[in-house]
Each structure stands twice: as structure tokens, then as C-alpha cells.
C-alpha positions as CSV (number, residue, x, y, z in Angstrom):
1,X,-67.3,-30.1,14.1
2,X,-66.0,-31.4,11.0
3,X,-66.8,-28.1,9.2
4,X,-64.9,-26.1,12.3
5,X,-61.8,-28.4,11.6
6,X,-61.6,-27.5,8.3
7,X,-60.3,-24.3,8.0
8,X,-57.2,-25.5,10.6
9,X,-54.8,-25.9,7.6
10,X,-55.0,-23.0,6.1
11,X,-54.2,-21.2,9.8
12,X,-51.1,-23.8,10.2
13,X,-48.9,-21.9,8.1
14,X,-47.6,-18.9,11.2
15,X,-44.2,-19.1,9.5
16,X,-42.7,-16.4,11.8
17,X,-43.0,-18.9,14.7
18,X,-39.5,-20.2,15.1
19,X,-38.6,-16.3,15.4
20,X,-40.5,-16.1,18.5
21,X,-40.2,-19.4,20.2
22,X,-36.5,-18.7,20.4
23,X,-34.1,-16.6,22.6
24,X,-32.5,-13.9,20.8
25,X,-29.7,-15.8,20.9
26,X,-31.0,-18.7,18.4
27,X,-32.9,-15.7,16.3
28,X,-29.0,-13.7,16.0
29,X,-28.2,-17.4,14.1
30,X,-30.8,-17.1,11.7
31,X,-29.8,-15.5,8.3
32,X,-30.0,-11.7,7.3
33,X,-33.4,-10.8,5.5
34,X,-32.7,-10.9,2.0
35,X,-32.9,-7.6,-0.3
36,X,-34.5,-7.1,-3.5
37,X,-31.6,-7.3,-5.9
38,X,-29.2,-9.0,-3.6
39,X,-26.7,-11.3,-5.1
40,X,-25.1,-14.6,-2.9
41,X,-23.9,-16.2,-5.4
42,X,-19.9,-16.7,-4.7
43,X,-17.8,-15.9,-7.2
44,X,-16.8,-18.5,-9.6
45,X,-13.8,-20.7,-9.0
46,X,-12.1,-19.6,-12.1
47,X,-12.1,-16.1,-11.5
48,X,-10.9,-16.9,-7.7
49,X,-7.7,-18.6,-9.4
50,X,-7.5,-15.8,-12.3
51,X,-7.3,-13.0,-9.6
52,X,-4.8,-15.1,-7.4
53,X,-2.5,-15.8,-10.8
54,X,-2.9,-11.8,-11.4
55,X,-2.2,-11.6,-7.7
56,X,1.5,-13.4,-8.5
57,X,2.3,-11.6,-11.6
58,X,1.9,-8.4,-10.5
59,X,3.9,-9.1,-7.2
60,X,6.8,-10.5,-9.8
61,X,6.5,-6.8,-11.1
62,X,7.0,-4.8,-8.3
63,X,10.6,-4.6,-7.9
64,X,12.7,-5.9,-11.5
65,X,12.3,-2.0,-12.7
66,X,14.7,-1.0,-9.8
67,X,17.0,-4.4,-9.4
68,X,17.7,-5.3,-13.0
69,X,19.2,-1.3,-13.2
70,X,21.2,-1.6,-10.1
71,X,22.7,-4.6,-11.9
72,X,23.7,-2.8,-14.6
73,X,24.2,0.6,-13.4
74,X,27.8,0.9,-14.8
75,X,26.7,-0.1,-18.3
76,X,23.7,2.9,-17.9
77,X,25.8,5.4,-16.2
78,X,28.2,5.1,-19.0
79,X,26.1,4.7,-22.2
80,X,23.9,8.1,-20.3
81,X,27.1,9.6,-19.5
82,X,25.6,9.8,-15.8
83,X,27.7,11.4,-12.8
84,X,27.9,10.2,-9.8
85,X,25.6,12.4,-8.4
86,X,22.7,11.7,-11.5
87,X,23.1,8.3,-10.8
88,X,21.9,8.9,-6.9
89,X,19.0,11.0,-8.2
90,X,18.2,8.0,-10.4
91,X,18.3,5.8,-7.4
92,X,16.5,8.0,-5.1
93,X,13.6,8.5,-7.3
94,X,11.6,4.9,-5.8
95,X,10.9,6.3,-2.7
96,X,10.1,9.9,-4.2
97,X,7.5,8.1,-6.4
98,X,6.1,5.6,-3.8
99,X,5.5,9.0,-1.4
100,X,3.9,11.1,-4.0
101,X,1.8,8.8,-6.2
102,X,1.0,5.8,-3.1
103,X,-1.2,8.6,-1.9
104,X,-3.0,8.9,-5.3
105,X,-4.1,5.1,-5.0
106,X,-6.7,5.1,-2.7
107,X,-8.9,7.7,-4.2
108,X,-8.0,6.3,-7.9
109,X,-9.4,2.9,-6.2
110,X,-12.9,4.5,-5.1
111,X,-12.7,6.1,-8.6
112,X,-12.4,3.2,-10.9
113,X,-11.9,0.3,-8.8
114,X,-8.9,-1.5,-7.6
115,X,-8.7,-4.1,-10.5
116,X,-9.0,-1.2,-12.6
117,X,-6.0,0.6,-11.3
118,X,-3.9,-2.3,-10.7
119,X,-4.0,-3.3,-14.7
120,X,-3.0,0.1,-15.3
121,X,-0.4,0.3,-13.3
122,X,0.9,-3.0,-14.7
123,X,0.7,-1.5,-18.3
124,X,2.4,1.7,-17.0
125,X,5.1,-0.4,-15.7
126,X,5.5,-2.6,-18.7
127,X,5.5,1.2,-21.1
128,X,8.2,2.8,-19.1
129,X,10.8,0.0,-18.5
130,X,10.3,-1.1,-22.3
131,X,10.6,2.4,-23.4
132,X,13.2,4.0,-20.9
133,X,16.4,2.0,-22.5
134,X,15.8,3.4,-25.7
135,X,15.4,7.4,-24.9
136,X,18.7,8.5,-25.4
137,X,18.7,11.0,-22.2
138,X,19.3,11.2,-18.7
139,X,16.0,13.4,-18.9
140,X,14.0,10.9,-20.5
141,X,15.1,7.9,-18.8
142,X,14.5,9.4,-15.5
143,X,10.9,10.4,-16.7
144,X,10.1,6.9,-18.2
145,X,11.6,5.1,-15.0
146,X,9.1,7.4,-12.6
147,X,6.5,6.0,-15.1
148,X,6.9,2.7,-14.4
149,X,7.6,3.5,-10.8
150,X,4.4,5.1,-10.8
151,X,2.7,1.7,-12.0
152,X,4.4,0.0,-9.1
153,X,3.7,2.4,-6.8
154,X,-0.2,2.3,-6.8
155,X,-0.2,-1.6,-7.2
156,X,2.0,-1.7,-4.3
157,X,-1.2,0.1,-2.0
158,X,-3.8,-1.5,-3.7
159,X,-2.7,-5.5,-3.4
160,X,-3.6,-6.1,0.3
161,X,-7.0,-4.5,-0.2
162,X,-7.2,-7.0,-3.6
163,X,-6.9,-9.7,-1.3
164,X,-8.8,-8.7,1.4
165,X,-11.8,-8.2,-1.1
166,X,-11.4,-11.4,-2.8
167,X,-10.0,-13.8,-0.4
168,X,-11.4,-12.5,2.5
169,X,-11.2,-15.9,4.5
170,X,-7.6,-16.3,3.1
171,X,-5.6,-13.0,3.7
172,X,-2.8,-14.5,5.4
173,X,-2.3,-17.4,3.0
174,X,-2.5,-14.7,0.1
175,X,-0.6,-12.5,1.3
176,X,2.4,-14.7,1.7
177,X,2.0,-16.2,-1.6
178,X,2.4,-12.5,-3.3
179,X,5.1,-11.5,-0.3
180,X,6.7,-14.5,-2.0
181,X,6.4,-13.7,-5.7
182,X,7.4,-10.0,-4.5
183,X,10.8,-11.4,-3.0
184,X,11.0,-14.1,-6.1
185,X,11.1,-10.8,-8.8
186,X,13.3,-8.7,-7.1
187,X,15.9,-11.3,-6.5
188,X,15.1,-13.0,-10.4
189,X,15.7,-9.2,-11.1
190,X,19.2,-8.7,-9.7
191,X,20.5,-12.6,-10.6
192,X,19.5,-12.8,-14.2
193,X,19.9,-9.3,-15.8
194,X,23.5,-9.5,-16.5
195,X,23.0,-13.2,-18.3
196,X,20.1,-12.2,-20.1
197,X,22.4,-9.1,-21.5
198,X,25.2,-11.5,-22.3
199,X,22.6,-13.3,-24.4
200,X,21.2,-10.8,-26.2
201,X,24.1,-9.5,-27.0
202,X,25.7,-7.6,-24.7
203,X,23.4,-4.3,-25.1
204,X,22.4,-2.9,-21.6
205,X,19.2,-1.3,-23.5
206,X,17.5,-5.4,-24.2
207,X,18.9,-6.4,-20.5
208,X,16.8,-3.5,-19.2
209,X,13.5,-3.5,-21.6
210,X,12.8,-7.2,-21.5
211,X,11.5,-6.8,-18.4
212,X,8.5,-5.4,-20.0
213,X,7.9,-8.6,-21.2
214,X,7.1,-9.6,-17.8
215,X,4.8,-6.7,-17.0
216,X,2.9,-7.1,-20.4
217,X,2.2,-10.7,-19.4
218,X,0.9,-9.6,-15.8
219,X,-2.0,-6.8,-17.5
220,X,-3.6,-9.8,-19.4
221,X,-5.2,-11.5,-16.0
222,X,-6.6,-8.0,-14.6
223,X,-7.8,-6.7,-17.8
224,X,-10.7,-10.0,-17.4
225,X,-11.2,-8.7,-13.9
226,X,-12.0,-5.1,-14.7
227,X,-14.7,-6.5,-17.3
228,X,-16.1,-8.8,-14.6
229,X,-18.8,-7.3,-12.8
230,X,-19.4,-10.4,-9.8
231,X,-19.6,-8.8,-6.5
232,X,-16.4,-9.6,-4.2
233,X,-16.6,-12.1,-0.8
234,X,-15.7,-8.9,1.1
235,X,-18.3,-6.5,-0.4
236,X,-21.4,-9.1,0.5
237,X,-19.8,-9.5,3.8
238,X,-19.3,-6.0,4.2
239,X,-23.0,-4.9,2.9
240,X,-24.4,-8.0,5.6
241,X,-22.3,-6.9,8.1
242,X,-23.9,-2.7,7.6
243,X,-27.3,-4.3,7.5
244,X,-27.2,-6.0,11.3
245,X,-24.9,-5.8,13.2
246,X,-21.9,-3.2,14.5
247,X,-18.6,-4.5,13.7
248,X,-16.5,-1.4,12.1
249,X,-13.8,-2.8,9.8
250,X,-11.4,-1.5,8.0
251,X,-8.8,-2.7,5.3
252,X,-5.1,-1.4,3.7
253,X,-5.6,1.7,1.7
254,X,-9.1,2.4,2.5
255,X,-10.2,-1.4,1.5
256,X,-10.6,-0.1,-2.1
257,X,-13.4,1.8,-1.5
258,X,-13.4,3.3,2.5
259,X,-9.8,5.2,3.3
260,X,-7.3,7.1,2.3
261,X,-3.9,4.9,3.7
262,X,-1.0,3.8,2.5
263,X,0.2,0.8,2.7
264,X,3.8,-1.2,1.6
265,X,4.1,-4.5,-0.2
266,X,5.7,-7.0,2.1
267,X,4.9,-9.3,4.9
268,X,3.7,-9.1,7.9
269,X,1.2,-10.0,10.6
270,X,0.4,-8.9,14.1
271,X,-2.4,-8.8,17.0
272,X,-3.3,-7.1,19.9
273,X,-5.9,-7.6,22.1
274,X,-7.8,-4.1,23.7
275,X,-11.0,-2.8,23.8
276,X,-11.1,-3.9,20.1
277,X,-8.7,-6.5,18.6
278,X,-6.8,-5.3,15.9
279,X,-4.8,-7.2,13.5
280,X,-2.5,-6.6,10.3
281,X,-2.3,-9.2,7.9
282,X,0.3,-8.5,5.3
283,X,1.3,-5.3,4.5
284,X,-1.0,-3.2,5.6
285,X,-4.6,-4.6,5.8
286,X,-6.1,-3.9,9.3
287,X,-9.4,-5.3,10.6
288,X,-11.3,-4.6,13.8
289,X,-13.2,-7.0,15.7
290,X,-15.0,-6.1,18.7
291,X,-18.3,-4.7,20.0
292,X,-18.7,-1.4,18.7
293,X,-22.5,0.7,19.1
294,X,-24.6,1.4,16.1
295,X,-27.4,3.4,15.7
296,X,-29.7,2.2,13.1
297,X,-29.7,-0.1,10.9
298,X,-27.5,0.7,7.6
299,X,-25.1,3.3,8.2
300,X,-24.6,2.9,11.9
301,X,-21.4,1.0,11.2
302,X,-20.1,3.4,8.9
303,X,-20.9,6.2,11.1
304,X,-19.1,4.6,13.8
305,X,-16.1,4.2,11.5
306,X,-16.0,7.6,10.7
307,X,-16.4,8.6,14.2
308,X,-13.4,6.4,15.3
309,X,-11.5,7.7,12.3
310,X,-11.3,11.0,13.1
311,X,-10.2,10.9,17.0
312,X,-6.8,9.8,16.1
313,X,-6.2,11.1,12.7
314,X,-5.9,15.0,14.1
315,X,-3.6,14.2,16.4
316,X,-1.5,11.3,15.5
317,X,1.5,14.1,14.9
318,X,1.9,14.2,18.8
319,X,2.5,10.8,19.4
320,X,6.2,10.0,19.8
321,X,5.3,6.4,19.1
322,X,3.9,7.2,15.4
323,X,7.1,9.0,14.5
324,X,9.5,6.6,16.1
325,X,7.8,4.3,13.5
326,X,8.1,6.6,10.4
327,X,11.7,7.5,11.5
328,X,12.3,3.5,11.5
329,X,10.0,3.1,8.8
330,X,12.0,5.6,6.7
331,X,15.4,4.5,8.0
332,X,14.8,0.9,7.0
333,X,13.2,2.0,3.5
334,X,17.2,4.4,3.3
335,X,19.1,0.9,3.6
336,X,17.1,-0.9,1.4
337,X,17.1,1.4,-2.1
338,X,20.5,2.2,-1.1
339,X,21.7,-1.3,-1.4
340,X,19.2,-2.3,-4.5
341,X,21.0,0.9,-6.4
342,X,24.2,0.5,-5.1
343,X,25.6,-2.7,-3.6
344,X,26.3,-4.4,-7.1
345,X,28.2,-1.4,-7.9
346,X,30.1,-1.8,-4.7
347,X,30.9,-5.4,-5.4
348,X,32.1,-4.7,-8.9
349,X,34.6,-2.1,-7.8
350,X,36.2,-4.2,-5.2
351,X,36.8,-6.7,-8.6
352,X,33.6,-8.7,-8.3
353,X,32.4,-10.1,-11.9
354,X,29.1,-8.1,-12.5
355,X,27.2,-11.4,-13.1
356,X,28.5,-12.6,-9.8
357,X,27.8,-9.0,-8.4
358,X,23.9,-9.3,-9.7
359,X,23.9,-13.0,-7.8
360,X,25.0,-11.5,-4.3
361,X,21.7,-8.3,-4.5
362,X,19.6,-11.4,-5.3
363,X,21.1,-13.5,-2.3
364,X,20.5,-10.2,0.0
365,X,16.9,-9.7,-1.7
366,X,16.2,-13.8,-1.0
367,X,16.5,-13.3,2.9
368,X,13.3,-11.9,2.8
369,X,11.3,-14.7,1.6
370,X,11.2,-16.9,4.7
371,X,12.0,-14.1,6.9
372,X,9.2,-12.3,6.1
373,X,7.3,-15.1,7.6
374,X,9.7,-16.1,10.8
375,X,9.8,-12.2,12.0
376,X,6.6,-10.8,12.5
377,X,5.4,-14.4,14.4
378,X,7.9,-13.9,16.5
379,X,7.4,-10.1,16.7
380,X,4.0,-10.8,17.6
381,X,4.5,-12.8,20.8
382,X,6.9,-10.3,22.2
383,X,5.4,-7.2,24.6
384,X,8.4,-5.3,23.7
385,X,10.1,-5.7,20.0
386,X,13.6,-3.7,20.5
387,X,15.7,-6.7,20.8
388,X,14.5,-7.6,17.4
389,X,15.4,-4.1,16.0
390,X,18.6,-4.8,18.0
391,X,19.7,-7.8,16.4
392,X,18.8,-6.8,13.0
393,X,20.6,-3.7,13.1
394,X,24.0,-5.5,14.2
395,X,23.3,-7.6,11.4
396,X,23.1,-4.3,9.0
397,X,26.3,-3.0,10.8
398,X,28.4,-5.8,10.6
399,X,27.7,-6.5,7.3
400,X,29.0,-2.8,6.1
401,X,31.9,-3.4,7.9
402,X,32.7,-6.2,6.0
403,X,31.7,-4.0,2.8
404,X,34.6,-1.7,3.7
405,X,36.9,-3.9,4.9
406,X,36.9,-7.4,2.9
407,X,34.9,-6.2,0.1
408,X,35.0,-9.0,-2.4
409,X,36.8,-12.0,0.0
410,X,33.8,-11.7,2.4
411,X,31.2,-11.1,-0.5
412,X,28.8,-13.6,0.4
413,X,28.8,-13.6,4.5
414,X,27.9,-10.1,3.9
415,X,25.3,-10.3,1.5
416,X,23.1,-12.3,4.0
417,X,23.9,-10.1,6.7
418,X,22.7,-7.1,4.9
419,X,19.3,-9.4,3.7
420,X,18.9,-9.9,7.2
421,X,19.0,-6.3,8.1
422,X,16.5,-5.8,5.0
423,X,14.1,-7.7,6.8
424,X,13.4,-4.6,9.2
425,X,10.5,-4.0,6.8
426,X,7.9,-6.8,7.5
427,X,9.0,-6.1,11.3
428,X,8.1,-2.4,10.5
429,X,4.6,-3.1,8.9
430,X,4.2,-5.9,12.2
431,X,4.5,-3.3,14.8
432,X,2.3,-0.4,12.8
433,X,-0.3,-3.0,13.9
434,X,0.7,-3.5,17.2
435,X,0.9,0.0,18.2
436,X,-2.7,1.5,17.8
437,X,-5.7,-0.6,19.8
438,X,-8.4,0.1,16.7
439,X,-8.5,-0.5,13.1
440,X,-9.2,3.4,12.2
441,X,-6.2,3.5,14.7
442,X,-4.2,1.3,12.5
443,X,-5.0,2.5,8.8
444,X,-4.0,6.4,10.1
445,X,-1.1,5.0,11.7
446,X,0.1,3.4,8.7
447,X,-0.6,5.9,6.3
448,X,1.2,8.6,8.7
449,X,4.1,6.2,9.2
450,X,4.8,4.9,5.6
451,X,4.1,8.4,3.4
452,X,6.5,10.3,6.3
453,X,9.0,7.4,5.8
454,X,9.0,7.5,1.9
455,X,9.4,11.0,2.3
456,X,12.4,10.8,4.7
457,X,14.0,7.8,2.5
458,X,14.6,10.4,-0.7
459,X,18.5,11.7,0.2
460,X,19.8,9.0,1.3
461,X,20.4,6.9,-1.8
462,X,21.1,10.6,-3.6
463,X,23.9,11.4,-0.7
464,X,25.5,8.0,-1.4
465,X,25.8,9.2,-5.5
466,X,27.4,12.3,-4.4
467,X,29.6,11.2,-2.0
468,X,30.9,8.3,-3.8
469,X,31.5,11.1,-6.8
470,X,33.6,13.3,-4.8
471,X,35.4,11.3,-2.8
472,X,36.4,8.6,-5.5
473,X,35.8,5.4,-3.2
474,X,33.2,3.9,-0.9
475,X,35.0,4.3,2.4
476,X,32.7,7.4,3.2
477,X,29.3,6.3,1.5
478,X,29.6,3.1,3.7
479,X,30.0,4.9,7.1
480,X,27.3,6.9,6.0
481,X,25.1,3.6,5.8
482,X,26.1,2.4,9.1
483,X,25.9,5.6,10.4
484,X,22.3,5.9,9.3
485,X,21.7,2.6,11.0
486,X,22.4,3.6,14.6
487,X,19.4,6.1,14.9
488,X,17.3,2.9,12.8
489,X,18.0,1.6,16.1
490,X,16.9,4.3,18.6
491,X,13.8,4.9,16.7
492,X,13.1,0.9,16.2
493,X,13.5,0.6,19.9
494,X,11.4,3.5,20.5
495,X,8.5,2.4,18.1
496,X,9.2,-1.0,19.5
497,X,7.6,0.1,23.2
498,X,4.4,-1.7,24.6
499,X,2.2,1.0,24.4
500,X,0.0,2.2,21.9
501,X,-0.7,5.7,19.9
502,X,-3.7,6.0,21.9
503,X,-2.0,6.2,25.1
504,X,0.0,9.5,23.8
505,X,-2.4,11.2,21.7
């Protein structure tokens, strides 16, 4: 007996046990096998806070190249010896840029990385606003602003999937921090640039290049983060999440390395519940959460990604829904480079002080810091969000009145009724995730809607240049503005329907 008892210990060890004792409910709990060469470390604490620093800079970079020159597009026009009509190409070339090189970023992102690209496009933006000043032509200073714009143009995509990536828990709290940085440059842009002229001395060529200062500063975090190898939070969840089980997910601009979208910087969230739940968080990062069938074992989720990304993306053109978004999306995009180019000028020609003039585009710009997080909560508990298109465009089309009528004794009502109506572009981003029930849905959708906007965007500020040349006032390009804001309207309140691109393709 004693010798039979013997062996018993080495027999204890039937490890598997708890595997098979259990339901398959208590075995789903248990972790994911491990591979060879698997890494869980998390990222270290101070790379977290270098990326979310890198995070803010960059934001504070995406709008000073075109606010600080529509404070001080007198002093260019002149010293250029720009028309009317140059000066509207000039303002026109943001959205031209963000339509042709936006589309670039994705597949520049599964090139090199999104860290990668991003510093670049910080260092393009600090070369072209600290060379353009000093070119000496309308030629070059056009070419060295679409370099610059080009910077901000792929950084614009490529921030929501940075965050998404790297604070995947966190994507609402991140986004609104660089929403807020975004908002704080633009409106630091348009406030400051005629002081910090004054100072150094009066030449519009330093008011406009020290702004590369800015940009310079912003390449030094990402340069550490494209020599930094460590695996994002979102790439282990993404490779666990392949390995077991069939979530499909899907993030901004192709989640740096999955899609070709476009996305916008801005604010924005929204949800919808459907046969899968899908949900923006900021401008343009869309995630899917539901029970979606996998074959196998490692690329059954991708399959099914790929699967669910083609239904809608050949057909998306026949939904009325998806262009009542990019004709709101583009309408909203018209208004805003049209008053960033133009509205200091406006001011100053009623008799506004240009410092003054600079102080009210910042004021308008500033309405879309808390805004940007008051409208899309909102948005999101409503079936139907017209009457928020509604009010927003009263807002837009009161506040030109009082441009043509009360220029300069009004200056400051107006400016915050024209920020309100600004703020139709977290609303926009809000409802390109309400309208499509998947997140394949949501990533074609917003691609579709924001490149076709851009696109649409291009006259408008070049129509207000021409018109203001050959008619010697603002009387017609301001009805033009508030003309362009009625059909905003009609297509808002069309995109704005509780229904969803599914339904129509």
C-alpha cells in the first residue's frame, strides 16, 4: 500500500482541470493563451504623457497657419500686391489641401506609421509658415502655405487614430483635451498676431513666421515616439481580440493601419444602438461592438471586417442621407474658411482697429471650445437632429445680417453668433456616427462625407475674393454667405433624419 501511494503526487499535477470543471462561461474569463514573442507589458507612464503633450502641441498647430494670415491679410495682400481675387485663391487653398492630401494619410500611416507621419507633418508645417513670409511671390507664398497645409492636413486624419491606439480606454477624455488645444491655437492665432507684429516691429513677414516657432517645438515630442518601438494599448487589444473572439472594430482613418477614411479634427461623440452599436468618439474614430461570426481563429475578424466593408462602400453614392451629410458637411466647412480668411478683413473695413479685428475671429473661433462638448451630447439624445441645424443656422444668419448692417457697432454680438454657427462642425462629425448602424458603415460614411465636403468647400471662400474685388464692398459677398446658409439648412435637416445609410443603400 504504501508503495501504491507513492506515485499519487506526481499524478496531482492535471493542471488543465479548472478548464473542464467549469461552464464555458467561467473558461471565456480565463486569459488568452499566451504567444511565443508576445509582449504585455504596458507602455511606460512617461511615454503615455510624452504622446499626450505631443497630442496638445500638434493640436495648437493645426489652425495658426490659416488664422494668424487672416489677421493680417491687408498687410500680405499689399506687401504681395495680391487682388482681390488672389487673395480668395489664397484663402480657398485649406480645404483644397485637406481634400487632396487627407486622403494620402491613411496609406502614408500603414507605410511608416502614424507617429511617423504626424512629426512630419509637424516639421512641414513649421518649414512652410517660417519660410512663406520671406518668398517674395504670390507664387511662392501660395506653394509654401499648401506645404504647411499639407503638414496640417495629414495630422488632422491621423490624431483620432493616435489616440485610439494609445489611449484606448481614454478616447473621449483625449479627444477633448486636443479638441481643446485645437480651438485654443486657432483662436491664440487670430488674437495675438497683430501684437506680436507690433512687437517685432511692425513687419507682417515676423508676425507670420513666428509661428514656426510653435510647430518646431511640437516635432520634438513625436520625433521620441517614432524611435520608440513599445507596442500600443490598442494593437495588443486588437491582436487579443483576432486571436478569440469576433468583435470587428474599426477606428478614424483606417486606425493607422486598417482603412482608408478621412476624418476632421474637432469634437464630437455619438451612439446608436442596432444590430451592432456604433459609436464616434471625436472626430472621426468609430468602433463597433456587437456579436459578429468568425470563422477560425486569426483572421476571422478581419475577414468579417472586410466583408462588412465592402457592402456599403459600393453603394454609399445612392444614399440621399450620405450626401445630405457631405452637402452639410461641405456647407459648414464654406462658412467656416470664409470667416477665418475674411471676417477680420470685414471688421477692419467697417473702421475696426486690426488688433481689435484679430480679437473678435478669436472670440468667434472660442465658441467652439465648450460647444464642442455641449452639442453633440445633446445631438446624441435626440432621434431627429434638424432643430439643432435649425437654430444654428439662424445663429449664422443673423449674425451676417448684423455684418451688413451694424458692422463695427454690433462687432461683438455678432462674432459669437457667427462662433455659434461654426459649431455646425462637431454636430456634423456627431451625426456621421449616428447615421450608419456599423463601424465599416461609419468609417465609409465619413470618408465619403468629409473628402466630398472638402471638395465642395473650395469656391466659396475664392467667390467671396472676387466678388468683394469687383463690387468694391461687402454688401454682395455677405448675402452670398447667408445665402449659402439656407441650403446648410435643408441638407442639415435632411442628414439630420432618423434613419440610417443602410436603410437607403
Amino acid at each position: 500500500m504504501p508503495h501504491d501511494e507513492t506515485p499519487a503526487p506526481t499524478q496531482a499535477p492535471p493542471q488543465p482541470q479548472p478548464l473542464n470543471r467549469s461552464s464555458a462561461g467561467s473558461a471565456a474569463r480565463l486569459p488568452a493563451p499566451r504567444l511565443p514573442g508576445a509582449v504585455d507589458a504596458a507602455p511606460a507612464p512617461w511615454l503615455l504623457r510624452l504622446i499626450a503633450v505631443g497630442l496638445v502641441l500638434a493640436a495648437l498647430n493645426l489652425r495658426p497657419a490659416i488664422t494668424s494670415l487672416g489677421a493680417l491679410l491687408e498687410e500680405v495682400r499689399e506687401g504681395l500686391h495680391m487682388s482681390g481675387s488672389v487673395a480668395g485663391l489664397l484663402t480657398s487653398v485649406p480645404p483644397l489641401c485637406f481634400a487632396v492630401f487627407g486622403v494620402m494619410a491613411p496609406r502614408l500611416a500603414r507605410r511608416f506609421g502614424a507617429g511617423t507621419v504626424v512629426c512630419a507633418g509637424m516639421a512641414a508645417i513649421a518649414a512652410g509658415l517660417a519660410i512663406r513670409p520671406y518668398i517674395g511671390s504670390t507664387a511662392g507664398f501660395l506653394a509654401a502655405s499648401a506645404l504647411a497645409l499639407m503638414g496640417i492636413a495629414v495630422s488632422n486624419i491621423l490624431m483620432p487614430v493616435i489616440v485610439k491606439r494609445w489611449f484606448p480606454d481614454r478616447v473621449g477624455t483625449m479627444t477633448g483635451l486636443y479638441s481643446m488645444a485645437l480651438a485654443l491655437g486657432t483662436a491664440l492665432a487670430a488674437a495675438v498676431t497683430v501684437p506680436l507684429t507690433g512687437v517685432l516691429g511692425g513687419n507682417w513677414q515676423s508676425g507670420l513666421a513666428v509661428w514656426a516657432v510653435l510647430a518646431a517645438v511640437a516635432v520634438l515630442p513625436w520625433i521620441v515616439l517614432v524611435r520608440d518601438r513599445t507596442p500600443a494599448p490598442g494593437q495588443r487589444e486588437a491582436t487579443r481580440s483576432g486571436r478569440g473572439s469576433g468583435t470587428a472594430s474599426a477606428s478614424g482613418a483606417g486606425s493607422g493601419a486598417a482603412s482608408g477614411s478621412a476624418s476632421a479634427s474637432g469634437s464630437g461623440s455619438a451612439d446608436r444602438s442596432g444590430p451592432a452599436s456604433a459609436s464616434v468618439s471625436g472626430p472621426s474614430s468609430a468602433s463597433v461592438s456587437g456579436p459578429v461570426s468568425a470563422s477560425g481563429s486569426g483572421s476571422g475578424s478581419a475577414s468579417v471586417d472586410a466583408r462588412s466593408a465592402e457592402a456599403p462602400a459600393l453603394r454609399i453614392t445612392r444614399s440621399r442621407t450620405a450626401w445630405g451629410l457631405a452637402c452639410f458637411f461641405g456647407l459648414q466647412a464654406t462658412a467656416a474658411y470664409i470667416t477665418m480668411g475674411w471676417m477680420p478683413q470685414i471688421f477692419r473695413d467697417a473702421g475696426v482697429p486690426a488688433g481689435t479685428a484679430g480679437v473678435l475671429l478669436a472670440v468667434t473661433m472660442a465658441m467652439g471650445v465648450p460647444l464642442a462638448f455641449v452639442i453633440p451630447r445633446v445631438a446624441g439624445r435626440l432621434r431627429q437632429q434638424g432643430p439643432i441645424v435649425v437654430v444654428l443656422g439662424l445663429c449664422g444668419l443673423i449674425g451676417y445680417a448684423g455684418l451688413y448692417l451694424a458692422p463695427a457697432a454690433g462687432a461683438w454680438a455678432w462674432a459669437l453668433l457667427l462662433g455659434v454657427a461654426n459649431c455646425a462642425f462637431p454636430l456634423a462629425l456627431t451625426m456621421i456616427g449616428m447615421r450608419s448602424r456599423t463601424g465599416a458603415g461609419v468609417v465609409r460614411l465619413s470618408a465619403f462625407a468629409q473628402s466630398t465636403g472638402y471638395l465642395l468647400s473650395i469656391p466659396g471662400p475664392l467667390l467671396v475674393g472676387v466678388l468683394y474685388q469687383h463690387s468694391g464692398g461687402w454688401g454682395l459677398p455677405i448675402a452670398l454667405m447667408a445665402g449659402l446658409m439656407i441650403p446648410q439648412m435643408v441638407a442639415g435637416v435632411l442628414a439630420g433624419r432618423d434613419r440610417t445609410i443602410e436603410d437607403e443603400c
